[in-house]
C-alpha positions as CSV (number, residue, x, y, z in Angstrom):
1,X,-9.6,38.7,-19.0
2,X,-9.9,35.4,-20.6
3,X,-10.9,32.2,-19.3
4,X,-8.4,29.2,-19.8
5,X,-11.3,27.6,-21.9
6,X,-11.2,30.6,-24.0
7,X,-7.3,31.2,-24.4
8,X,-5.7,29.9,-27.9
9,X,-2.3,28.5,-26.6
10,X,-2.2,25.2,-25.9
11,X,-1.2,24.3,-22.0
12,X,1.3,21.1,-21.6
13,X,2.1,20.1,-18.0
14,X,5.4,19.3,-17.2
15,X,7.0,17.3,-14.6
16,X,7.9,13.4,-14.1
17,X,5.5,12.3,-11.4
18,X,3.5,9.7,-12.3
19,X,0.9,10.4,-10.3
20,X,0.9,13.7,-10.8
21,X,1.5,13.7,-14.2
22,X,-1.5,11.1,-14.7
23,X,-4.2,13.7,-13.2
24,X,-2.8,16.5,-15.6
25,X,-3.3,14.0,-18.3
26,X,-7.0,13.4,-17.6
27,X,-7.8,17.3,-17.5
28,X,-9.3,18.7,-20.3
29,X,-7.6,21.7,-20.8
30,X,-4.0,19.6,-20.3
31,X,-3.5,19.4,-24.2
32,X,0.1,17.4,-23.6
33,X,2.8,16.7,-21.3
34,X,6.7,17.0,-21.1
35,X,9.4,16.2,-18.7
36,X,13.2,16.1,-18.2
37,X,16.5,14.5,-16.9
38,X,16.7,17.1,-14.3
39,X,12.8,16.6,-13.4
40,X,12.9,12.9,-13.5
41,X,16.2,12.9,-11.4
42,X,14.5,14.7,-8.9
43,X,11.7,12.6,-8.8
44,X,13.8,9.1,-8.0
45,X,13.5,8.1,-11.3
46,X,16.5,5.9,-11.7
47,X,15.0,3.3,-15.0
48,X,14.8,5.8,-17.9
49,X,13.1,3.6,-20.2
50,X,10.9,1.5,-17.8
51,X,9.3,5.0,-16.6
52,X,8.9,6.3,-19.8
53,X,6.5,2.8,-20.9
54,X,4.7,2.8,-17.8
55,X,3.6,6.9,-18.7
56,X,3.1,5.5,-22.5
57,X,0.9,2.5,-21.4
58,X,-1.5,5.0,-20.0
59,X,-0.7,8.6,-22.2
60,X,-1.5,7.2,-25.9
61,X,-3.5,10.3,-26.9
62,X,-1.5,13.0,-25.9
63,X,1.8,14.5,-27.3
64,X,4.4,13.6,-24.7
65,X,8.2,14.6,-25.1
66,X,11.3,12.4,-23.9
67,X,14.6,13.7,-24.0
68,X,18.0,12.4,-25.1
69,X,20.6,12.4,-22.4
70,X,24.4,11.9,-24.2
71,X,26.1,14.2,-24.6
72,X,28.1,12.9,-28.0
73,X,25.7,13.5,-31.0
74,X,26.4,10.0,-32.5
75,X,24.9,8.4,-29.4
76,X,22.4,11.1,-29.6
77,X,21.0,10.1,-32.7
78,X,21.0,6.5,-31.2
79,X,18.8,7.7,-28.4
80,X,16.8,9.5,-30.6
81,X,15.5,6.6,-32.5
82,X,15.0,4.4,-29.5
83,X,12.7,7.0,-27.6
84,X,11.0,7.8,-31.3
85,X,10.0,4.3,-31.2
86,X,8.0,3.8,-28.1
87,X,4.6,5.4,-29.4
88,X,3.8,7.5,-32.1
89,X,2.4,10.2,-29.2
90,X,6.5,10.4,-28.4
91,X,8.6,13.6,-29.3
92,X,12.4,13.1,-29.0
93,X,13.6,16.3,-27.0
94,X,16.8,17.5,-28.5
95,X,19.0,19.8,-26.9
96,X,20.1,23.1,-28.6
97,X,23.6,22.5,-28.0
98,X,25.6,19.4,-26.4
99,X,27.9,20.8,-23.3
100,X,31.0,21.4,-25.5
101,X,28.9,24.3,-26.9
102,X,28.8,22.7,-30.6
103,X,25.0,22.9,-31.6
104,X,22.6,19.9,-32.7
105,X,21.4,21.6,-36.3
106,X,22.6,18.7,-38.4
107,X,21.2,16.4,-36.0
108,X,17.9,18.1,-36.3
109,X,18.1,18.0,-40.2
110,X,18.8,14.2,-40.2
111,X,16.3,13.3,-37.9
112,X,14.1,15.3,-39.5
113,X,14.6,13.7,-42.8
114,X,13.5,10.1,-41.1
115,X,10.3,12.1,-40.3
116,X,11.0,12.2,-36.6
117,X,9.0,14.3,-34.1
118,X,11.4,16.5,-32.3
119,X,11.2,18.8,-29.7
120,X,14.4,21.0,-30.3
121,X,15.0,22.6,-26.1
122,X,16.9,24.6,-24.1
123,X,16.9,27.5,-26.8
124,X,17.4,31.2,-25.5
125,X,18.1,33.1,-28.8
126,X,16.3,34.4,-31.5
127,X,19.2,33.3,-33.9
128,X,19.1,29.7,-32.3
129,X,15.1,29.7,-33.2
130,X,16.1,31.1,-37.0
131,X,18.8,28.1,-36.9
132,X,16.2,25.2,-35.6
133,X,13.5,26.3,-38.0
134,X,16.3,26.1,-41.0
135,X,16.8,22.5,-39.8
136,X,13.1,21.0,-39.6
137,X,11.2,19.5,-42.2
138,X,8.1,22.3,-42.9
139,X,6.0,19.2,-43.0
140,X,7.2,17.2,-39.8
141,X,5.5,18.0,-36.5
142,X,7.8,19.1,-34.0
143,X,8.4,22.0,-31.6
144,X,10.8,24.7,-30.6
145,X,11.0,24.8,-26.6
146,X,12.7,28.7,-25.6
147,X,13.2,29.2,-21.9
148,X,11.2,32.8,-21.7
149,X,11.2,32.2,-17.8
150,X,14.8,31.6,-17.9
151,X,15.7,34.8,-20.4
152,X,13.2,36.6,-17.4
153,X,15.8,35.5,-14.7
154,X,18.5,37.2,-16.3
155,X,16.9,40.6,-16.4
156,X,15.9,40.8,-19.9
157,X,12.1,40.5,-20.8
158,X,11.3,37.9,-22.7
159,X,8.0,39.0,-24.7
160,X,10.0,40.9,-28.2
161,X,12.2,37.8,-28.4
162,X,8.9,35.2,-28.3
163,X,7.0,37.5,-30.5
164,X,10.0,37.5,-32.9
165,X,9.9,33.7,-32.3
166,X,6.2,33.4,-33.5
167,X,7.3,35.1,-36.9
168,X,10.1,32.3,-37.4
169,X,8.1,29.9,-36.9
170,X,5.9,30.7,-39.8
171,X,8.2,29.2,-42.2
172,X,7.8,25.8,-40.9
173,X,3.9,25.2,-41.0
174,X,4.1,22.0,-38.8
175,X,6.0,23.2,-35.9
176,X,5.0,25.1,-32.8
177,X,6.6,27.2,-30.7
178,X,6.9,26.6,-26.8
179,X,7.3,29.4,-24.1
180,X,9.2,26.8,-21.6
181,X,10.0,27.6,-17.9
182,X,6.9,30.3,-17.1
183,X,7.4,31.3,-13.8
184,X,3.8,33.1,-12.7
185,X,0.5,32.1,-13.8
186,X,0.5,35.4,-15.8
187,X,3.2,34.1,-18.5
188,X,0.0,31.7,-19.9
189,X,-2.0,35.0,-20.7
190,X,1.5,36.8,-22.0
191,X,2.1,33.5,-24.2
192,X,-1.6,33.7,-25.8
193,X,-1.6,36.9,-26.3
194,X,1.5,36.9,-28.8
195,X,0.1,33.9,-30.7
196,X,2.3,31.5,-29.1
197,X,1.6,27.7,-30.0
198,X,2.3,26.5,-26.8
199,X,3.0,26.7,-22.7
200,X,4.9,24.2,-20.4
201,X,3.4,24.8,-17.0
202,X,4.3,22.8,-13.6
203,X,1.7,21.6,-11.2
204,X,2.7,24.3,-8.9
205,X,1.9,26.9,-11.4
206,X,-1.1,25.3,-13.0
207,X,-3.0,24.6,-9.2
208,X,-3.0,28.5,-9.5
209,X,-5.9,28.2,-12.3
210,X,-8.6,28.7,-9.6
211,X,-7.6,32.0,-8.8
212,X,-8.3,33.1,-12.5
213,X,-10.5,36.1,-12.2
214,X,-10.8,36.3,-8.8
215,X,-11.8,39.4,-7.1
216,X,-8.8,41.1,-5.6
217,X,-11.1,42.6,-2.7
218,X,-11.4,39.5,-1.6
219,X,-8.2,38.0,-2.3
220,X,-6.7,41.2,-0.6
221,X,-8.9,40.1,2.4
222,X,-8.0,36.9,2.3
223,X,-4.6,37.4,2.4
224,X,-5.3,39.8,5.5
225,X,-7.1,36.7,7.1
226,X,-3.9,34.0,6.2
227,X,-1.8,36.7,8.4
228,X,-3.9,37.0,11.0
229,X,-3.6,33.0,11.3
230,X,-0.4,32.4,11.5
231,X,0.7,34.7,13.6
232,X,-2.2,33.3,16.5
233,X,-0.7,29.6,15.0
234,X,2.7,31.0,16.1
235,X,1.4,32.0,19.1
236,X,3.0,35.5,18.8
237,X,3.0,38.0,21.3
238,X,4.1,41.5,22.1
C-alpha cells in the first residue's frame, strides 16, 4: 500500500470551519481547500463575503473554491465575478444545474471566455462531465467536482464512471477532475489509483490518515480492548 506522501492525487480538505479549516491549510499534504452553502450553513456562518476574506487574508497560496448561491443564472454570473475577484487563489463553484433542472453550460462557456477559474459541482453523470469539458476553455484552470460518494449511496459503484471521467478530461489540459463526497478513507487510494486529479476529503475522514498501514492484529485487538471499556464504563452486568 502507498503512503499519502507517495499517492499522485492531490488531497483538498473541505469544510467551513475556520479553525479547522486553518490547521488543514498548514498541513503539507493539504494541497487546497473547498467548502459550501450547506457546510457554511452548518457552521453558523451567516456573512458570506466577510467569511470568505477572513479565510482569504490567511489562504493566499492555496487553491480555495467559493460557491455561487442564486439560483437564476443572470445573478449567477453576477456572483461569479464578485467571488472571482477576491484573490487570484479563488475558484467560483458553479453548480451543474440551477433547481429548475436547466444546466449551467453557457454559463461555464462565458465565464470561461473571461478566463475565470471555475469549479463546475454537483455533477453525477458521465454525459454531464462530456458537457462541462465541451464548455471550458482547454487553457483555463478549473475543475470538474462528481459526487462518487453520492453515486456510492445510490447503489451504483462509482469507479467505471470516474475512470471514464479521467478520459474526458483529457481534452481539456488545464482542468482536473475531483472525486467529491468520499465517504471511507479507502476512496483516496480508489481515486489515485484511476489517475484522478483530485480528492475532497472532510476532517472526519482525513483524522483517519494515522491508521494508514496499520497492522490489523493490532487494530483487531484494539478494537477488542474499546469493547471491553465501555461495557465496564457502562457499568454492565449480567
Amino acid at each position: 500500500m502507498k503512503t499519502v506522501e507517495q499517492l499522485n492525487i492531490k488531497i483538498f480538505a473541505d469544510g467551513a470551519d475556520k479553525v479547522g479549516m486553518l490547521d488543514m491549510y498548514a498541513k503539507s499534504f493539504i494541497k487546497g481547500l473547498t467548502t459550501n452553502p450547506t457546510l457554511m450553513n452548518k457552521a453558523g456562518i451567516r456573512d458570506y463575503k466577510s467569511f470568505a476574506l477572513d479565510i482569504l487574508s490567511e489562504i493566499k497560496d492555496k487553491p480555495i473554491s467559493f460557491e455561487v448561491f442564486s439560483d437564476d443564472f443572470v445573478d449567477m454570473e453576477r456572483q461569479a465575478y464578485e467571488i472571482a475577484s477576491w484573490a487570484d487563489n479563488v475558484y467560483v463553484k458553479l453548480p451543474i444545474t440551477n433547481t429548475k433542472r436547466e444546466t449551467c453550460y453557457a454559463l461555464v462557456e462565458k465565464l470561461a471566455a473571461q478566463k475565470v477559474k471555475m469549479n463546475v459541482t454537483a455533477l453525477m453523470t458521465i454525459t454531464q462531465v462530456q458537457d462541462v469539458v465541451a464548455a471550458l476553455d482547454p487553457n483555463v484552470p478549473s475543475y470538474v467536482s462528481v459526487f462518487a460518494g453520492r453515486i456510492a449511496d445510490t447503489g451504483c459503484d462509482p469507479i467505471p464512471l470516474m475512470t471514464a471521467a479521467v478520459e474526458s478530461l483529457k481534452a481539456s489540459p488545464a482542468a482536473e477532475l475531483i472525486w467529491a463526497s468520499p465517504r471511507e478513507l479507502l476512496n483516496i487510494f480508489q481515486a489515485d489509483s484511476i489517475g484522478c486529479h483530485v480528492i475532497t476529503v472532510t476532517n472526519d475522514i482525513l483524522k483517519k490518515l494515522s491508521q494508514v498501514g496499520y497492522d490489523l492484529d493490532e487494530f483487531s485487538l484494539d478494537t477488542v480492548k474499546m469493547f471491553y471499556s465501555d461495557a465496564r464504563a457502562a457499568g454492565f452486568s449480567l
